[in-house]
GUSE-610227 format. One record per residue (C-alpha): residue number from 0; residue in one letter; chain; x, y, z. Coordinates in nm, 2 decimals, always signed. Example, Ala and Ser with C-alpha at 12.3 -4.5 7.8 and 13.67 -1.06 7.14 Angstrom:
REM residues 2
rec i 0 | aa a | ch A | east +1.23 | north -0.45 | up +0.78
rec i 1 | aa s | ch A | east +1.37 | north -0.11 | up +0.71
***
This chain:
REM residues 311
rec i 0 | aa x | ch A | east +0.00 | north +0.00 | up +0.00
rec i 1 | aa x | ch A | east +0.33 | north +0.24 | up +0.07
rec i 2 | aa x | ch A | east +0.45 | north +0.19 | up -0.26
rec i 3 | aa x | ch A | east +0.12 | north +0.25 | up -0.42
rec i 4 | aa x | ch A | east +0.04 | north +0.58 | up -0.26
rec i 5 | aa x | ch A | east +0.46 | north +0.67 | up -0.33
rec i 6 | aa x | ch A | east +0.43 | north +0.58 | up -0.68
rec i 7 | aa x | ch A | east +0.10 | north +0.82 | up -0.74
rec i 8 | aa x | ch A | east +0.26 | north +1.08 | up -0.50
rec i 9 | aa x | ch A | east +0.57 | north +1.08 | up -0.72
rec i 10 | aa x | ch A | east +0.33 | north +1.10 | up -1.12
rec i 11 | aa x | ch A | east +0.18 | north +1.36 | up -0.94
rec i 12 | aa x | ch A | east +0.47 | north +1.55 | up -0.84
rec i 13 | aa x | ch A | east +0.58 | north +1.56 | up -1.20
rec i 14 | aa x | ch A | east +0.27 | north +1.67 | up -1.30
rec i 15 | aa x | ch A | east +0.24 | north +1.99 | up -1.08
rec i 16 | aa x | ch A | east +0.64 | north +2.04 | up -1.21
rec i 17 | aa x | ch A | east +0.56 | north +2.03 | up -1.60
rec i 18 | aa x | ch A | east +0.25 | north +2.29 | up -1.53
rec i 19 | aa x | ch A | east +0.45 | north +2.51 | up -1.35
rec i 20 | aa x | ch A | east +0.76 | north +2.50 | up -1.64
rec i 21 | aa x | ch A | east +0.60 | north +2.64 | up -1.94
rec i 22 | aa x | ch A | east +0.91 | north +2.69 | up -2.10
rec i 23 | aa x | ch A | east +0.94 | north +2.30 | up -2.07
rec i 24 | aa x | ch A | east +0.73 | north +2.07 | up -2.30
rec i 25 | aa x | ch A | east +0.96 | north +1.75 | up -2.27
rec i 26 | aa x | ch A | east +1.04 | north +1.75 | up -2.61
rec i 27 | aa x | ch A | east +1.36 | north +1.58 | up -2.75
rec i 28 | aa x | ch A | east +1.50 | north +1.70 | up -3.06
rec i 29 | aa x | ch A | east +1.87 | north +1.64 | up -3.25
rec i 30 | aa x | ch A | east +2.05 | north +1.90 | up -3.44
rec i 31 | aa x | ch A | east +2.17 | north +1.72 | up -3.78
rec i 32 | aa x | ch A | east +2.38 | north +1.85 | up -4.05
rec i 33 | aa x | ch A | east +2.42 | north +1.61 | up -4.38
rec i 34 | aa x | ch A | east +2.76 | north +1.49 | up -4.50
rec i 35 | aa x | ch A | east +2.63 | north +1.57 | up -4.81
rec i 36 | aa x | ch A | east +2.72 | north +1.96 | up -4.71
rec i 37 | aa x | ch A | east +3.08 | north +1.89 | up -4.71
rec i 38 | aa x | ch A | east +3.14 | north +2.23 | up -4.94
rec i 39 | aa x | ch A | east +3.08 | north +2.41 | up -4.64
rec i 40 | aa x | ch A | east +3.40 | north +2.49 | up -4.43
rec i 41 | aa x | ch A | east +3.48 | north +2.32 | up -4.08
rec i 42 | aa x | ch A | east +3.51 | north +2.60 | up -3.88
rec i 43 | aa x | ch A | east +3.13 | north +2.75 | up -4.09
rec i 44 | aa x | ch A | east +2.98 | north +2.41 | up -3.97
rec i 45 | aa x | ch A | east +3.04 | north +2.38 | up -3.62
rec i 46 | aa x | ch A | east +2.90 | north +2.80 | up -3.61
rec i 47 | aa x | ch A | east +2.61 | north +2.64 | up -3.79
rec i 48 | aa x | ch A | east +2.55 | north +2.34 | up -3.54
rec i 49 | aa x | ch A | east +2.58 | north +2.62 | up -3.29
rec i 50 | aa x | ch A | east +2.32 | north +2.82 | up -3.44
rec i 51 | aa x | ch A | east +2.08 | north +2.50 | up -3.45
rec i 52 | aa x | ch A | east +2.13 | north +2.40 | up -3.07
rec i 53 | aa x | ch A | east +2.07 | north +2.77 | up -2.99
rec i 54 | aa x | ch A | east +1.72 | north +2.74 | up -3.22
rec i 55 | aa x | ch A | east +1.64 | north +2.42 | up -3.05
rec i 56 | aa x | ch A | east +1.77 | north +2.51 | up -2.68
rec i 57 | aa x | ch A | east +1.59 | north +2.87 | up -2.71
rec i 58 | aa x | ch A | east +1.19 | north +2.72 | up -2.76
rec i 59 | aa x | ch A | east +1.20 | north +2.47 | up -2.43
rec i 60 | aa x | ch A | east +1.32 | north +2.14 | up -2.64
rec i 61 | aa x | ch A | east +1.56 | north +1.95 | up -2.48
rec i 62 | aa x | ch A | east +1.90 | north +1.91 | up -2.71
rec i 63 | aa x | ch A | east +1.96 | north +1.54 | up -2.78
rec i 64 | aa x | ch A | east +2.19 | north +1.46 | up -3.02
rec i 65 | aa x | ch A | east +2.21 | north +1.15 | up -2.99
rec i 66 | aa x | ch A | east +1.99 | north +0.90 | up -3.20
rec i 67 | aa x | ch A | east +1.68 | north +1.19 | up -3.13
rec i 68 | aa x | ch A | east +1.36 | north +1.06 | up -3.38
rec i 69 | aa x | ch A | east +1.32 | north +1.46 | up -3.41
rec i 70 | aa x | ch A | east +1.55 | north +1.70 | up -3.63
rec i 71 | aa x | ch A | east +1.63 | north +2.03 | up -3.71
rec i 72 | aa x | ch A | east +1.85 | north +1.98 | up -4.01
rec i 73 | aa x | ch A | east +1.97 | north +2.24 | up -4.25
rec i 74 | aa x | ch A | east +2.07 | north +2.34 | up -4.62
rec i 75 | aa x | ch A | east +2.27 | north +2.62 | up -4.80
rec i 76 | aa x | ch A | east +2.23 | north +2.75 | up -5.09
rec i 77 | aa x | ch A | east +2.50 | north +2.97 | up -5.24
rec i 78 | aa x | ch A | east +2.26 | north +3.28 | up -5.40
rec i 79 | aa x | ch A | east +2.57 | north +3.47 | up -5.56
rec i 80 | aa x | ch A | east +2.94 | north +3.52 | up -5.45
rec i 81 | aa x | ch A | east +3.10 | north +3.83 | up -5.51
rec i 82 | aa x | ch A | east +3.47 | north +3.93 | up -5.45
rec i 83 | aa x | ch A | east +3.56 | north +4.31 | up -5.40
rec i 84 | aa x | ch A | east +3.78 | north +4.52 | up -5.58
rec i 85 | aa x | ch A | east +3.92 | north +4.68 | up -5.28
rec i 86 | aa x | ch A | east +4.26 | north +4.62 | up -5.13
rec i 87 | aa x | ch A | east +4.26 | north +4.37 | up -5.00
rec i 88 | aa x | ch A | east +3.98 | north +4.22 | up -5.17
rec i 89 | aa x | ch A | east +3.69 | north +4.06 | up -4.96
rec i 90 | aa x | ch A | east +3.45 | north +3.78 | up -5.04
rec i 91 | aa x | ch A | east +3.10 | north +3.87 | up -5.00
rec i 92 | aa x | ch A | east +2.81 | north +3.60 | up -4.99
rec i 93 | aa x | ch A | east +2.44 | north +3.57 | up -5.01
rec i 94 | aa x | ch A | east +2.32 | north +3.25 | up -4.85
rec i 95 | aa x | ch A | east +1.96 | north +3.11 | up -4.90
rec i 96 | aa x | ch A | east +1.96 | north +2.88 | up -4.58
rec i 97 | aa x | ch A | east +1.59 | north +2.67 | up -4.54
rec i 98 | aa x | ch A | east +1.60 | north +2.45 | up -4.16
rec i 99 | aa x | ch A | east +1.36 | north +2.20 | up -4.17
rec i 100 | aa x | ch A | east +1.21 | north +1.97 | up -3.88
rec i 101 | aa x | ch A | east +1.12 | north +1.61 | up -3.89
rec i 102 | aa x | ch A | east +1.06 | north +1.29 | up -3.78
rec i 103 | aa x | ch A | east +1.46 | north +1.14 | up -3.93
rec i 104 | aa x | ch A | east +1.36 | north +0.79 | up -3.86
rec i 105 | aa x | ch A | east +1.06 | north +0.78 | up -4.08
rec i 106 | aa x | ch A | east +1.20 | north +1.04 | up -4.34
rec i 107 | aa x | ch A | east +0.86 | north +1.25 | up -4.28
rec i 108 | aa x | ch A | east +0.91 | north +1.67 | up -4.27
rec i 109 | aa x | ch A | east +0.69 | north +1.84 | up -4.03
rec i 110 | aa x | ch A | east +0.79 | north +2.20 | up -4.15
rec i 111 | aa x | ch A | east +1.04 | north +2.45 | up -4.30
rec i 112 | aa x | ch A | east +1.10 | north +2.79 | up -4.32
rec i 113 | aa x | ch A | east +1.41 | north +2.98 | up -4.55
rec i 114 | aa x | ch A | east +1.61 | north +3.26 | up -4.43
rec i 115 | aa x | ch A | east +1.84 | north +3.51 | up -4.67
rec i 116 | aa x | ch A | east +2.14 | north +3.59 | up -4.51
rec i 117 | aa x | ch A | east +2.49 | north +3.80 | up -4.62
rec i 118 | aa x | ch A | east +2.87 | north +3.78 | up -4.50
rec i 119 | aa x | ch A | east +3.16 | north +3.94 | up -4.56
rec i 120 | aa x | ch A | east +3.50 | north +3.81 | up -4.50
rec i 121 | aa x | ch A | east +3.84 | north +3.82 | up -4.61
rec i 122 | aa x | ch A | east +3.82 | north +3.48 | up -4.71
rec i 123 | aa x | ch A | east +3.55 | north +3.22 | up -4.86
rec i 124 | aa x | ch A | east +3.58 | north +3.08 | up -4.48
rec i 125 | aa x | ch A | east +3.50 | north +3.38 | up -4.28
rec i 126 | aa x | ch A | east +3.25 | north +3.52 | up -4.56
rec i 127 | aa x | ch A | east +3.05 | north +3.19 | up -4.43
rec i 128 | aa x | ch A | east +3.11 | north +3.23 | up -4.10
rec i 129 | aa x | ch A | east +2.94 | north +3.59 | up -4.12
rec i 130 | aa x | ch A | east +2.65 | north +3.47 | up -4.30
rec i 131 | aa x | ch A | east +2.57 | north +3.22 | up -4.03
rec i 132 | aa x | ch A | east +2.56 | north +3.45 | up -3.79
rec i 133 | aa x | ch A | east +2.29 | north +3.61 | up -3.90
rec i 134 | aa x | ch A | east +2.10 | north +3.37 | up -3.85
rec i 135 | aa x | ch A | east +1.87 | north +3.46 | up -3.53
rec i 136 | aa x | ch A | east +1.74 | north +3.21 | up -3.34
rec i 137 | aa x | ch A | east +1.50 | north +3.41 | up -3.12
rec i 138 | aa x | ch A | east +1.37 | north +3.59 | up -3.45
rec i 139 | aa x | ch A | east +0.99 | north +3.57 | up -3.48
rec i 140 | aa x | ch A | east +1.04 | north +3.37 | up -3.85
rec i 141 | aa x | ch A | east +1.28 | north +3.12 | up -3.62
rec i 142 | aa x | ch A | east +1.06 | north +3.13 | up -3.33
rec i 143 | aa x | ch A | east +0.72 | north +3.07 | up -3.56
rec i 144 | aa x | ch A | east +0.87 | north +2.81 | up -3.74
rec i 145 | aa x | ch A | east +1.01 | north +2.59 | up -3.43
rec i 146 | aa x | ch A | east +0.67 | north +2.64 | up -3.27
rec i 147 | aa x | ch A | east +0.50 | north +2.44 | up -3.57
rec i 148 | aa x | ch A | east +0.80 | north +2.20 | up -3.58
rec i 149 | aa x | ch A | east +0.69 | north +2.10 | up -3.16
rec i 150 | aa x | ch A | east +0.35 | north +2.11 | up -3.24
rec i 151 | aa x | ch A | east +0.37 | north +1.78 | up -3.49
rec i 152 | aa x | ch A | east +0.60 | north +1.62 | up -3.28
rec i 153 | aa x | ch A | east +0.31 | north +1.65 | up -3.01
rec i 154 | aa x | ch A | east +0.08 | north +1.52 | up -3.24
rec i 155 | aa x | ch A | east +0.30 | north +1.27 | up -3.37
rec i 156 | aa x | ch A | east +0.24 | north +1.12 | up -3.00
rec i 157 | aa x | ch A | east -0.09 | north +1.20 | up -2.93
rec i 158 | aa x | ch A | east -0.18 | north +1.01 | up -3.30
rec i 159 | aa x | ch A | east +0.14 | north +0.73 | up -3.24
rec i 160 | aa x | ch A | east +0.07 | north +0.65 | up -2.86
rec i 161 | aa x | ch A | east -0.09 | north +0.27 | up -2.87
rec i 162 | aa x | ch A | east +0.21 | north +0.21 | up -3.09
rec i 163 | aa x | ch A | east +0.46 | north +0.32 | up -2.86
rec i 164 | aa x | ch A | east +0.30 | north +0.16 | up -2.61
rec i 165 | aa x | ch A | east +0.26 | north -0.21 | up -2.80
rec i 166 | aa x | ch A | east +0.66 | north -0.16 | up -2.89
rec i 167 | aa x | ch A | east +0.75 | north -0.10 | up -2.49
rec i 168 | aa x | ch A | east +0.57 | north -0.34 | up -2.37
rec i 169 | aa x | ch A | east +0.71 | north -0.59 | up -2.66
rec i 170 | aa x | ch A | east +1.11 | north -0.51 | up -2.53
rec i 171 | aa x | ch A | east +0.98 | north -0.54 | up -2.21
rec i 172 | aa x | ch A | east +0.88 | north -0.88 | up -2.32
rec i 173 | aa x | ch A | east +1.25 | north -0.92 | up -2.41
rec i 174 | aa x | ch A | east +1.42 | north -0.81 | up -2.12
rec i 175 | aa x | ch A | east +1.50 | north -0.54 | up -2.28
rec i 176 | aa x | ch A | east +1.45 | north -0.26 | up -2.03
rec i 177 | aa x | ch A | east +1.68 | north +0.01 | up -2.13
rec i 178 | aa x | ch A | east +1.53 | north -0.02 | up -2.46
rec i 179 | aa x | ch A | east +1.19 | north +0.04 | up -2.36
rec i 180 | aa x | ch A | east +1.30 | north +0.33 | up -2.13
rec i 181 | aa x | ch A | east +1.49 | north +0.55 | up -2.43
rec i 182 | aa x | ch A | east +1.16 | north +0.51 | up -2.61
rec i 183 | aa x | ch A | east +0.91 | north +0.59 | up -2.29
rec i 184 | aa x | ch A | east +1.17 | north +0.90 | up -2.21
rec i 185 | aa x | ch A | east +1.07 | north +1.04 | up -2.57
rec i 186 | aa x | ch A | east +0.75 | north +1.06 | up -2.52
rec i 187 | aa x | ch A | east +0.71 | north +1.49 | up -2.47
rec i 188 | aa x | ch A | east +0.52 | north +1.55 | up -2.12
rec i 189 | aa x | ch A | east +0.29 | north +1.82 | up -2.34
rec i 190 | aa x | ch A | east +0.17 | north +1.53 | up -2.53
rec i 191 | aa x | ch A | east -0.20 | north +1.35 | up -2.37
rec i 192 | aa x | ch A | east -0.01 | north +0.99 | up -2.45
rec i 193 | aa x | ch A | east +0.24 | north +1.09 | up -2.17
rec i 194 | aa x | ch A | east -0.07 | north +1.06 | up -1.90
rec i 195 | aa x | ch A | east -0.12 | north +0.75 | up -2.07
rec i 196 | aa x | ch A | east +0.26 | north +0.60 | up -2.04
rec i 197 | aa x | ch A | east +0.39 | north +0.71 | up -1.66
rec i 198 | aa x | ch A | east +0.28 | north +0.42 | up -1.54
rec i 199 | aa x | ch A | east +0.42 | north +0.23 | up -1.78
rec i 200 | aa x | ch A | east +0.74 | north +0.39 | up -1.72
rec i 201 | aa x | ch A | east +0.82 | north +0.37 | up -1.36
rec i 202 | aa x | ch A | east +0.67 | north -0.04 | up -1.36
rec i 203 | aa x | ch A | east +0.98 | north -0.07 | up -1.68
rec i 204 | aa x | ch A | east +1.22 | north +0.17 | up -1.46
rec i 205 | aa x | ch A | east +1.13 | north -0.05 | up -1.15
rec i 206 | aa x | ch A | east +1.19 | north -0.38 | up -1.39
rec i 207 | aa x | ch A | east +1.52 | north -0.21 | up -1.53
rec i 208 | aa x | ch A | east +1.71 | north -0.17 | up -1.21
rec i 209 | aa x | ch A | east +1.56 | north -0.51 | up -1.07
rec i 210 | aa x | ch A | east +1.68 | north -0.65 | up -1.39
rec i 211 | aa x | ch A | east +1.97 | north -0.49 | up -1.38
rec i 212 | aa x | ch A | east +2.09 | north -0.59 | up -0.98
rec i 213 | aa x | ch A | east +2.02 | north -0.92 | up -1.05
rec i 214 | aa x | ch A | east +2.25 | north -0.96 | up -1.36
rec i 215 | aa x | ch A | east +2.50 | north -0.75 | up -1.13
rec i 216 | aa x | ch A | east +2.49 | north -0.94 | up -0.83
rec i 217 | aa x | ch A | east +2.51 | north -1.27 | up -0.97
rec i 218 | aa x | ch A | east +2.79 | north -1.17 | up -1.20
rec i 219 | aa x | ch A | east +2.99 | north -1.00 | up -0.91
rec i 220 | aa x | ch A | east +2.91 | north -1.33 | up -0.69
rec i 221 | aa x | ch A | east +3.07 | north -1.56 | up -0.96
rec i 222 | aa x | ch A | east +3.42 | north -1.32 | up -0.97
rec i 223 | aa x | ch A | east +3.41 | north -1.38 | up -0.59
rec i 224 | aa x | ch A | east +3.36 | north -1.78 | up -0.59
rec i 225 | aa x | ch A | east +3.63 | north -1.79 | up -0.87
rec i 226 | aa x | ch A | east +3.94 | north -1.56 | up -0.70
rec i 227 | aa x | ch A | east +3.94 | north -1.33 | up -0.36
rec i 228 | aa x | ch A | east +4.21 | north -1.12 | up -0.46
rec i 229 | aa x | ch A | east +4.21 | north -0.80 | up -0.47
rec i 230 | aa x | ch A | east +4.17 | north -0.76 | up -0.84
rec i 231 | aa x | ch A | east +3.87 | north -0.99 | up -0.81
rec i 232 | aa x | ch A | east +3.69 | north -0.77 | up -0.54
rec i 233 | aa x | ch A | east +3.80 | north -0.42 | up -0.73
rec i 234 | aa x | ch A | east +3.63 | north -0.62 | up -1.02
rec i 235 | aa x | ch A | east +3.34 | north -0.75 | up -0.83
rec i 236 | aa x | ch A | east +3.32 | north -0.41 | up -0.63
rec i 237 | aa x | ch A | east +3.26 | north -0.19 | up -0.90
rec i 238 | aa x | ch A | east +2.95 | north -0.38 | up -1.06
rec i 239 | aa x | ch A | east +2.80 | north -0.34 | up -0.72
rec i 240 | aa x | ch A | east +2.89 | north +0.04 | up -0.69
rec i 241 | aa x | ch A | east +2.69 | north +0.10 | up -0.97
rec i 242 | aa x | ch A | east +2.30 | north -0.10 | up -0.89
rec i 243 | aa x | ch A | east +2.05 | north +0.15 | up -0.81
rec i 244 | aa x | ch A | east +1.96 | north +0.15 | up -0.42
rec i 245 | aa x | ch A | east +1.60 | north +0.14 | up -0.53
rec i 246 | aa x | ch A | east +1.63 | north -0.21 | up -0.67
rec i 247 | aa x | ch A | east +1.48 | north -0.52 | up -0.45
rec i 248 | aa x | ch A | east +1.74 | north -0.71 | up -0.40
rec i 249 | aa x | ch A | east +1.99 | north -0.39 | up -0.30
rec i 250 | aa x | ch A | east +1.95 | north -0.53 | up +0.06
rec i 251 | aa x | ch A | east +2.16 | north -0.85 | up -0.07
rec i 252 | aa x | ch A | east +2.45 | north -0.64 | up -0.27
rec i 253 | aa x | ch A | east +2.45 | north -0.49 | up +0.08
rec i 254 | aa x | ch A | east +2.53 | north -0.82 | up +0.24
rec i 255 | aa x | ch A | east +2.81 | north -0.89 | up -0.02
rec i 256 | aa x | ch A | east +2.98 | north -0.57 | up -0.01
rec i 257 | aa x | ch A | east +2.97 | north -0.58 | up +0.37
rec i 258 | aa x | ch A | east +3.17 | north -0.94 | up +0.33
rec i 259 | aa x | ch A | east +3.42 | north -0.78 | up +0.08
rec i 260 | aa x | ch A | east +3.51 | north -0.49 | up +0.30
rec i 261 | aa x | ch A | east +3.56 | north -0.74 | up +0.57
rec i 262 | aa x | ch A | east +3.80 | north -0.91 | up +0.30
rec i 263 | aa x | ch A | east +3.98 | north -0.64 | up +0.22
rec i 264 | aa x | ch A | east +4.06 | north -0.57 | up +0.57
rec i 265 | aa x | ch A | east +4.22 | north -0.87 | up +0.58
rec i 266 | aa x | ch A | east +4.40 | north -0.82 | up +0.29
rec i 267 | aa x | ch A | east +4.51 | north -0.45 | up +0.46
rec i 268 | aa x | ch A | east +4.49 | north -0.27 | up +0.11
rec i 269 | aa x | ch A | east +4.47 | north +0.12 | up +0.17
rec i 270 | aa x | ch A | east +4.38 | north +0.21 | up -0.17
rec i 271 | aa x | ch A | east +4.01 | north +0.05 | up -0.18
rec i 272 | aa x | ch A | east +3.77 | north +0.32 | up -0.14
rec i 273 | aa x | ch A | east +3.40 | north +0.18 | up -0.34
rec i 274 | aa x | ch A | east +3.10 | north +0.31 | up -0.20
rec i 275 | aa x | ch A | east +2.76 | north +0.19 | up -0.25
rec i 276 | aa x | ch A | east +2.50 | north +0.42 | up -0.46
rec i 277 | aa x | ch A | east +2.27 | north +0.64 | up -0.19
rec i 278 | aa x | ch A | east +1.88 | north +0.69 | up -0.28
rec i 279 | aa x | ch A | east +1.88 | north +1.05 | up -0.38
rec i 280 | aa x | ch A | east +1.53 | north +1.11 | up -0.21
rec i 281 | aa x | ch A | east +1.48 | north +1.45 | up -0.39
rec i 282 | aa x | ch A | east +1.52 | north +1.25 | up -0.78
rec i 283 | aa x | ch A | east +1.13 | north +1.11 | up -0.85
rec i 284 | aa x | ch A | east +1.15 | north +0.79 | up -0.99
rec i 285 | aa x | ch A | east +1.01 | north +0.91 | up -1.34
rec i 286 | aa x | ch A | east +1.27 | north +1.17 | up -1.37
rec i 287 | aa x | ch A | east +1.53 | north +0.89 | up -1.28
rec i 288 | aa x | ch A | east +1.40 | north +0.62 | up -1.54
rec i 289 | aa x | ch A | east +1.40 | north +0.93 | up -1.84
rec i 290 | aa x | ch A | east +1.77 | north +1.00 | up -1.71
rec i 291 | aa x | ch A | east +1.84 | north +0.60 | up -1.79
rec i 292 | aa x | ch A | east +1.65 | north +0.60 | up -2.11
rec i 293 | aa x | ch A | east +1.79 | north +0.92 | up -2.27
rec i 294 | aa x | ch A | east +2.18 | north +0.80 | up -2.14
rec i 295 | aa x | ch A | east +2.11 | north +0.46 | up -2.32
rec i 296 | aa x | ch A | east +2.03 | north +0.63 | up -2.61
rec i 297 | aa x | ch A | east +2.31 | north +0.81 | up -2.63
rec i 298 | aa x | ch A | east +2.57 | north +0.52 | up -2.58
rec i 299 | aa x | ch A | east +2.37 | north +0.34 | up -2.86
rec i 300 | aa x | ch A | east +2.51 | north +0.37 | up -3.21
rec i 301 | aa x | ch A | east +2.45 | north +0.67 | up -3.42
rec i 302 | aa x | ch A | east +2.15 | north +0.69 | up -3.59
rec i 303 | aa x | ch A | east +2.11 | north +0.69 | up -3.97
rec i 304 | aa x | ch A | east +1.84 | north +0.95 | up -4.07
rec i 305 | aa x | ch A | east +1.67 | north +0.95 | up -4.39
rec i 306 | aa x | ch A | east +1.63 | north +1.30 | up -4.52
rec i 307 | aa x | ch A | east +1.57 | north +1.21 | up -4.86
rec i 308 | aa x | ch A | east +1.34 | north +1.44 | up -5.01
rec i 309 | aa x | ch A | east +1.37 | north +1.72 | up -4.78
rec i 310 | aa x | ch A | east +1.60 | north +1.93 | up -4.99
***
């Protein structure tokens, strides 16, 4: 019954947090720029990748980009390229730039909008460089055009959320926690199918780290039968450091880790200094399974996205 009435306490604790962030919507989106843009100099694309974490960063969304379903993903168009005849001569450019957003996994644009913008430079480089920072990201045009872009990535949930759901609950089938938990951790908090999923993501947080100390325990338990040196326990030690205190069977890691700081003293080596993860009361448990979902992502390989037809 205590876990019941924690568990809602802790949903609606969120809840009251996401109405009283307005700024917030819970949205995930990537920054992308194409290899197919290669013309573009080095130092002119990481000012542009700045520009489009400033665009994305500036409307509330969180920056993710790391295998994010949701771009912003640019392309330049050289209007006309002049060259002075002053001394020295500088190159002057007009840049037709369009950012489009989209759903990269699916190859589906939700919008675009196209912005002119001029540099000057003493060089092809810097000329580029100066063009791009034109580009404002707190702009109405910007500002209008993000604001459409978060609006079907809303509705992409809202429409998409018995899917999501049947493909979470399928890894969950699988074992397959952390899976299910970078997918749930998408899901924007503005959207009505997150209401629908919080359950569903602290039972698959709460089967994660179970999963997860389990696999841990028994594998640091095996090192231990096999050797008791103090490579073993450093070994064995550090799987244990890293199981959530939330999990059911922490109370058993406990037990071991008490038994192998007992060892140690025996073996009288100064330098061992694990600790044991502490609950961080003030984390809610939703918060803590989107922080596992959205770090699996990331470790994950890099996504592909398709694009094709978008420029």
């Amino acid at each position: 019954m205590k876990k019941i009435i924690y568990t809602l306490f802790l949903i609606c604790s969120l809840t009251l947090v996401a109405q009283d962030n307005t700024n917030y919507d819970g949205i995930f989106m990537g920054s992308y720029i194409p290899e197919q843009m290669e013309y573009i100099p080095s130092s002119a694309k990481r000012m542009l990748g700045n520009k489009l974490t400033q665009i994305i960063t500036n409307k509330g969304i969180s920056d993710n980009n790391y295998n994010s379903r949701f771009i912003i993903t640019p392309n330049i168009a050289v209007l006309t390229k002049n060259v002075t005849p002053t001394a020295p001569p500088k190159v002057v450019l007009n840049l037709e730039v369009t950012l489009y957003i989209g759903d990269g996994i699916e190859g589906t644009m939700f919008t675009n909008e196209t912005l002119e913008v001029k540099g000057v430079g003493t060089n092809e480089n810097k000329a580029y460089i100066a063009a791009i920072k034109q580009i404002k990201p707190k702009s109405p045009v910007v500002q209008a055009f993000v604001k459409k872009g978060k609006k079907r990535i809303i509705e992409y949930y809202n429409d998409n959320c018995n899917l999501v759901i049947k493909k979470v609950d399928a890894l969950n089938g699988q074992n397959k926690f952390d899976d299910a938990l970078a997918i749930l951790a998408g899901v924007p908090e503005a959207s009505s199918c997150f209401n629908k999923i919080k359950a569903k993501m602290l039972t698959t947080y709460n089967k994660s780290i179970e999963y997860d100390c389990k696999t841990k325990l028994a594998e640091a338990q095996g090192i231990l039968a096999a050797n008791q040196d103090i490579d073993s326990i450093n070994e064995a030690t550090a799987l244990l450091a890293s199981v959530e205190p939330n999990a059911p069977c922490f109370s058993k890691v406990k037990s071991v880790f008490s038994k192998i700081a007992a060892r140690v003293q025996e073996l009288n080596d100064r330098d061992w200094n694990y600790k044991l993860k502490v609950l961080d009361v003030e984390k809610s448990r939703i918060r803590a399974a989107r922080d596992v979902g959205v770090a699996y992502g990331k470790n994950q390989k890099q996504t592909t996205y398709n694009v094709r037809g978008w420029y």
